[in-house]
Wavefront OBJ file of the C-alpha trace (Angstrom):
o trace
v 0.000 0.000 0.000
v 2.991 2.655 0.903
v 4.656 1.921 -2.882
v 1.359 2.185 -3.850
v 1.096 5.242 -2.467
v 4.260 6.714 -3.253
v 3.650 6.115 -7.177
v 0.367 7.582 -7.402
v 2.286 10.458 -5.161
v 5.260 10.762 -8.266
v 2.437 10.311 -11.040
v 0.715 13.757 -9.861
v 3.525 15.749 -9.429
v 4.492 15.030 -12.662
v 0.784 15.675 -14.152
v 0.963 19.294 -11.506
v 4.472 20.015 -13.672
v 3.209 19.328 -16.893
v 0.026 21.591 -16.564
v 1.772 24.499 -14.798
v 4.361 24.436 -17.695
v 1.463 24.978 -19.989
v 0.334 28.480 -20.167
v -2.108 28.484 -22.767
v -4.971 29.211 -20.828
v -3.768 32.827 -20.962
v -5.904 34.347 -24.330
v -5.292 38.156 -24.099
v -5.992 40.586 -21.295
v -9.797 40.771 -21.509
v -12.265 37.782 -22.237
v -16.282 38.696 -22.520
v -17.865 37.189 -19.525
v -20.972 35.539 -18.882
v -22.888 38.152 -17.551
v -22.360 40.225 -20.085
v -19.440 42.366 -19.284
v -15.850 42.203 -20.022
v -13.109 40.164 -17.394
v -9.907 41.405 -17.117
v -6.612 39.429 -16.616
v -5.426 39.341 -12.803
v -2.528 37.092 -12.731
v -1.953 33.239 -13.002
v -3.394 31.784 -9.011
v -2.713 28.984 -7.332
v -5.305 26.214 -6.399
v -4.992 22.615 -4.634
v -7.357 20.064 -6.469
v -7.904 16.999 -4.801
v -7.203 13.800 -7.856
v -6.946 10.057 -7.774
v -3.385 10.775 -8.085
v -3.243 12.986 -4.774
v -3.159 16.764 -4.471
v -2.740 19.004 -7.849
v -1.598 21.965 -7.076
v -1.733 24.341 -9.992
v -1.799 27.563 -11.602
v -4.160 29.363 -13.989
v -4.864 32.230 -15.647
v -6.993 33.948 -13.469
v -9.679 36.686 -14.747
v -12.180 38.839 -13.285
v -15.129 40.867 -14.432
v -15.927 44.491 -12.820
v -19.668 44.371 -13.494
v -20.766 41.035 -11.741
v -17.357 40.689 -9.186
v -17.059 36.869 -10.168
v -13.701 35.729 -11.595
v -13.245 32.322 -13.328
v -10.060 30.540 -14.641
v -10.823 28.952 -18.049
v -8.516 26.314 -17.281
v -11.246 25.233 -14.772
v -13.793 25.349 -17.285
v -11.956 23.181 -19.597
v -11.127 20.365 -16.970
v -14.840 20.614 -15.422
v -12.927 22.153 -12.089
v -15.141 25.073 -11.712
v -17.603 23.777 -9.665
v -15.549 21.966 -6.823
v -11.754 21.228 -6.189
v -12.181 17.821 -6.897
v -11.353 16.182 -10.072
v -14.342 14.611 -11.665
v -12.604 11.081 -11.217
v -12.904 11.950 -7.313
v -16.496 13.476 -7.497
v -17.823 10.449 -9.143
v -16.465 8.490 -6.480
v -17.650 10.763 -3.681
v -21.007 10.996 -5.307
v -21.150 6.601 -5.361
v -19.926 6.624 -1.492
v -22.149 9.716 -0.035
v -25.278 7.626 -2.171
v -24.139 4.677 0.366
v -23.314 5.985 3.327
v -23.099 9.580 5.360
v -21.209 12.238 4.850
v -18.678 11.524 6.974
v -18.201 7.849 6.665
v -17.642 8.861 2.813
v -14.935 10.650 3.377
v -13.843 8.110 5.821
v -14.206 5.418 2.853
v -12.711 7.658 0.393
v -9.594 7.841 2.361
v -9.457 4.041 3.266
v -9.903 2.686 -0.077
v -8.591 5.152 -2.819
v -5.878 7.186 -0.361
v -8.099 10.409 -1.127
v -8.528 13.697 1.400
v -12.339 14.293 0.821
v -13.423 16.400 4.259
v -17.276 16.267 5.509
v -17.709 19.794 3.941
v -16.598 18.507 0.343
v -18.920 15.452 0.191
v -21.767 17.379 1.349
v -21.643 20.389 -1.485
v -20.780 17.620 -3.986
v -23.804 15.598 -3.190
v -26.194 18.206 -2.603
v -25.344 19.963 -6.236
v -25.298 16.722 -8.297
v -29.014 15.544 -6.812
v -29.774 18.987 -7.252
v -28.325 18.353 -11.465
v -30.176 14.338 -11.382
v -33.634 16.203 -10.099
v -33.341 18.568 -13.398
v -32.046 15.935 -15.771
v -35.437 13.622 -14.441
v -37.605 16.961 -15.068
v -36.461 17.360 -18.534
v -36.173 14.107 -19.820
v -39.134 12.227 -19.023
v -39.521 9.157 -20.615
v -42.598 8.174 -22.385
v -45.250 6.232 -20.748
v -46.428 2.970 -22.433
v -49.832 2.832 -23.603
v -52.787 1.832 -21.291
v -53.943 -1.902 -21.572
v -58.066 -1.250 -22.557
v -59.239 -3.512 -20.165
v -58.153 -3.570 -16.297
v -58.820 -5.420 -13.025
v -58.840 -4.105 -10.100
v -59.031 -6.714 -6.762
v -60.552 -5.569 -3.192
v -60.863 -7.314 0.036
v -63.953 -6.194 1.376
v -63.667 -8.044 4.642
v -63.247 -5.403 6.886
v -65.545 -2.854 4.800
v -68.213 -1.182 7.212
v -71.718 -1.951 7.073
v -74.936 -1.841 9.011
v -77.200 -4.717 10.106
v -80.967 -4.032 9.440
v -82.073 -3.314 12.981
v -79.118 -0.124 13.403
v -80.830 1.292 10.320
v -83.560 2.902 12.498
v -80.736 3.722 15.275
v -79.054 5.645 13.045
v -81.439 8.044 12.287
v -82.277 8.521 15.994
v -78.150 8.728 16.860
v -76.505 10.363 13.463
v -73.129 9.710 15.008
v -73.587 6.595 15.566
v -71.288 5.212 13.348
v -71.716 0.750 11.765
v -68.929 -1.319 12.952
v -66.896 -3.541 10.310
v -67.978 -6.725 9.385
v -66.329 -9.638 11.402
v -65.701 -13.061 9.269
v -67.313 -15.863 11.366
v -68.326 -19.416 10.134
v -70.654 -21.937 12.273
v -70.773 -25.397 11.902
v -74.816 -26.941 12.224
v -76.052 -30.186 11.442
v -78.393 -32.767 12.160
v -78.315 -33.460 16.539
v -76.818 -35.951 17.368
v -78.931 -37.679 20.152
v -77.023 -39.986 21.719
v -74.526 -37.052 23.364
v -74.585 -37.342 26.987
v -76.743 -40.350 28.346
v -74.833 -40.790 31.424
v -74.840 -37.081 32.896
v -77.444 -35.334 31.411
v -77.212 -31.383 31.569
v -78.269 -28.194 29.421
v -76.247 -26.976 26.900
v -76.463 -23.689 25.240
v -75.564 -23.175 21.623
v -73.657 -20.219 21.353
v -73.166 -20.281 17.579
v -73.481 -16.991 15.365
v -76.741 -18.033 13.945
v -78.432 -19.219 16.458
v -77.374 -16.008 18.613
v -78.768 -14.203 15.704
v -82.343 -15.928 15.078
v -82.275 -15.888 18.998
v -83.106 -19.631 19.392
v -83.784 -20.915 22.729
v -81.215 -23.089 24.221
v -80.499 -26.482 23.287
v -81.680 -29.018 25.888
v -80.807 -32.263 26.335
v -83.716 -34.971 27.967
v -82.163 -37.006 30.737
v -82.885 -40.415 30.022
v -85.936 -42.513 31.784
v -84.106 -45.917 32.386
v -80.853 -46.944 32.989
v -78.805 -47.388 30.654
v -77.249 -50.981 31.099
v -74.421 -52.858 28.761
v -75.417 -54.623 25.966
v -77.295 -57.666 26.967
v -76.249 -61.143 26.147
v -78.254 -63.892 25.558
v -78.943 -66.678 28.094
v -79.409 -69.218 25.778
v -76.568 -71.672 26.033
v -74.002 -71.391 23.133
v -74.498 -74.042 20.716
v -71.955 -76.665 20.266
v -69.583 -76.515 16.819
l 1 2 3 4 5 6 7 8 9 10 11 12 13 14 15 16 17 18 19 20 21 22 23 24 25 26 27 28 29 30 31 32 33 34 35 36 37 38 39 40 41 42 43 44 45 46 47 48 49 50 51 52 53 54 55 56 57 58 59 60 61 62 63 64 65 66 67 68 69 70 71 72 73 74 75 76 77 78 79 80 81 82 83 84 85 86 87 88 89 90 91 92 93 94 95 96 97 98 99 100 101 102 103 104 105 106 107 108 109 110 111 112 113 114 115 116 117 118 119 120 121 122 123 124 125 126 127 128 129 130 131 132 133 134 135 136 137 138 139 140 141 142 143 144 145 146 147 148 149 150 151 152 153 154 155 156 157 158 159 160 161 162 163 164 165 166 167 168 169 170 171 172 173 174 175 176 177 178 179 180 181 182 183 184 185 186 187 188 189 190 191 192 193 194 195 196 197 198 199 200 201 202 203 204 205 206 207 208 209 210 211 212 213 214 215 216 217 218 219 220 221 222 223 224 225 226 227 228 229 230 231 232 233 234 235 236 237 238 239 240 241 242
């Protein structure tokens, strides 16, 4: 990891001397500037810019406009550096960890994996401006819908749907906030009796079932028996002999 290091170190100084050596980004003493007025030459000025090589450090020709007091290098504009002072090799990758992770684990990450200084500050602005670009890009570009199919289906569970029983129709109009409670799912199970429950203790039992509750049946009762119940009888007649 430390060679590693140490290259990537040697690769950008040699990139920072080969771009300060070049001083064509000087045109003249006056370019036209955006807002409309004229920017006048102020010098070549230093800037760090953080790379996946390490820290640039380099000098352009620096100009600034009297009617809006903004200056603007157009070395920056033609390396995409005018935004942030992070290469766009680094703001891709601080826009993938900041989409993962906070702000400050980012530049944690950044620094762990890929040996780049990205502070809290810098992954913040970065992210904030490029969902701020993705939200126009979305708003501009829309992509077509595809047609509507003539015929749909549409599925509801109407289980828990509120409705009225016929009896609260007439308590509704005397309470108008009274309000019908949901329908509850409930099954019963009924069937012919079966009469030979319960010979040897007889008792009452009540059937409790939904529908019975509702048609307000009287209670199921169960005769006790009028003789004793004895074992099946055998006959006294003596077996006959095989």
């Amino acid at each position: 990891m430390a060679a590693r290091r140490q290259a990537l170190r040697l690769a950008a100084r040699a990139l920072e001397q080969r771009l300060n050596a070049d001083t064509s980004d000087y045109v003249g003493p006056e370019l036209p500037c955006p807002c409309g007025g004229v920017a006048h030459y102020h010098g070549r000025h230093e800037k760090t810019f953080e790379s996946v090589l390490g820290p640039l450090h380099l000098k352009r020709a620096y100009y600034d406009c009297g009617r809006c007091h903004h200056g603007f290098c157009p070395r920056d504009r033609a390396l995409k550096l005018e935004s942030f002072s992070l290469t766009p090799g680094v703001l891709r990758m601080t826009a993938s960890a900041a989409a993962l992770v906070s702000f400050e684990e980012s530049g944690a990450l950044l620094h762990e994996l890929a040996g780049v200084e990205v502070s809290v500050k810098q992954v913040e602005r970065a992210a904030e401006a490029l969902g701020a670009e993705i939200a126009v890009d979305e708003r501009q570009d829309v992509e077509r819908m595809r047609e509507v199919a003539p015929t749909m289906y549409l599925g509801l569970d109407g289980t828990g749907c509120p409705c009225a029983r016929k009896k609260s129709q007439t308590a509704r109009a005397s309470k108008p906030t009274a309000r019908p409670k949901p329908a509850k799912p409930s099954w019963s199970l009924s069937g012919r009796q079966n009469r030979e429950i319960g010979k040897a203790n007889p008792c009452a039992i009540q059937d409790r079932s939904a529908i019975r509750v509702r048609l307000k049946a009287p209670p199921l009762r169960i005769p006790a028996p009028t003789c004793r119940i004895l074992p099946r009888a055998y006959s006294a007649r003596p077996a006959a002999a095989v």
